[in-house]
Structure formats: structure tokens, C-alpha cells
N, C-alpha and C positions, 0 to 999 in steps of 0.2 A: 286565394290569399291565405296566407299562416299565419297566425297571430299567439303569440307567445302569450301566457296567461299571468298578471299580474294581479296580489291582492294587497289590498293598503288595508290599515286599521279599518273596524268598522265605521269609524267615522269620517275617515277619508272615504269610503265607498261610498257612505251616506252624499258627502262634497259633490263627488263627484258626479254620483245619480242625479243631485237635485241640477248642478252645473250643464250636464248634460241634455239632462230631460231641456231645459229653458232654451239651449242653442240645436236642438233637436226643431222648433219651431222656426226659429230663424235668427240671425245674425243680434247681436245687443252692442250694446256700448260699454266697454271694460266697469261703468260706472253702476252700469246698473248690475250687471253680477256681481261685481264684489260687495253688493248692499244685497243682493241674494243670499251670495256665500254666507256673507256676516248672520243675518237675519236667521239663516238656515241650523247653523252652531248654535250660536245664540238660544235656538229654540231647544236647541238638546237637553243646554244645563249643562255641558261638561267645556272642560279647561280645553282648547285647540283650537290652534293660530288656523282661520282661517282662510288667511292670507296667504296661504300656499295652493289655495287651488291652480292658477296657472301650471304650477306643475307635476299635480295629479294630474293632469288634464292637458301635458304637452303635446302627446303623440295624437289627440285626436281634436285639437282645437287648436287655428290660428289667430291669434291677434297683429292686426293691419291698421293702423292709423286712429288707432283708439279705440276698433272694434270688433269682437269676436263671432268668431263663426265656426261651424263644424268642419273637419279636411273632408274628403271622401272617404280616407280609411277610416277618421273617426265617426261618421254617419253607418258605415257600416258597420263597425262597430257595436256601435251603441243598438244599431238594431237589432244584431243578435244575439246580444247579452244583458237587456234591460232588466227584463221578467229576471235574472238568475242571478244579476245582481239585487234589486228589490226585492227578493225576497231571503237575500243574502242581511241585508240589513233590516230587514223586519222580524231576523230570528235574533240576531245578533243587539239590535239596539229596540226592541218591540214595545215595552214600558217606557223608553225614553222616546220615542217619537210619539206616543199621545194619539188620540183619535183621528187626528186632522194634521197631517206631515206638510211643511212647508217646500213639499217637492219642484216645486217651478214648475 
């Protein structure tokens, strides 16, 4: 499978790790991620709506009757670009994520 390499702001990578890592474990309710999402921003300190995660996160998560989950591409995905993403934003945002990242 090919996968063309996309990179969003450090804090959209940030979104998207913490978004991922949580539907990596399993399926959620749209409600409770975007109180992730929020929660996740939030913790940075900086200005960014993050209410656009759905679509950081279109090609590898579906939302189905209020509730999301990983596709196949995107489980794949995410597996083999975690570590390179994390440590994408641990160089990029390091001071503002603090000791204790609110990763999901």
C-alpha cells in the first residue's frame, strides 16, 4: 500500500496523535473525542480551533452514527508512523507539552 506523506502544523500533528492514539484502542463516541480534542489544545496554550480534527483525521477515521473508529488504512497507518510522528512533535512543540501530554 502507498501512502502519500502529509504534514499539518505542529499542532495539528499534535490533534492528530492524541486523536489517533485514543481510536487506536477502540471505536468512541464523536462526544467524547472532541472533549479530547478540546482538552488536548487546550493544554498547549496556543490559539487553534480544534474543532477541525475530523478533518486532520479524514483519510484514517470513519464516523458512523455518532461514532468513530479507525478504517484499515488508517490503523495501518497509524502503526507505522506513531513513533515518527511523536517524536515530530516532541521536537517541534517540547516546552509546550509539559511533562505529562495529554496524549489519549
Amino acid at each position: 500500500m502507498y501512502v502519500q506523506s502529509m504534514r499539518y502544523s505542529p499542532v495539528g500533528e499534535y490533534l492528530r496523535l492524541v486523536v489517533l492514539r485514543r481510536l487506536a484502542r477502540g471505536p468512541a463516541p464523536v462526544e467524547e473525542v472532541d472533549e479530547l480534542a478540546k482538552r488536548a489544545v487546550e493544554a498547549l496554550g496556543m490559539r487553534y480551533d480544534w474543532r477541525v480534527w475530523p478533518q486532520l483525521v479524514r483519510r484514517e477515521v470513519a464516523v458512523k452514527d455518532g461514532v468513530a473508529q479507525l478504517t484499515e488504512e488508517g490503523r495501518w497507518i497509524f502503526e507505522r508512523t506513531e513513533g515518527a510522528v511523536a517524536e515530530y512533535v516532541r521536537r517541534t512543540l517540547g516546552a509546550a507539552l509539559g511533562r505529562d501530554p495529554p496524549y489519549g
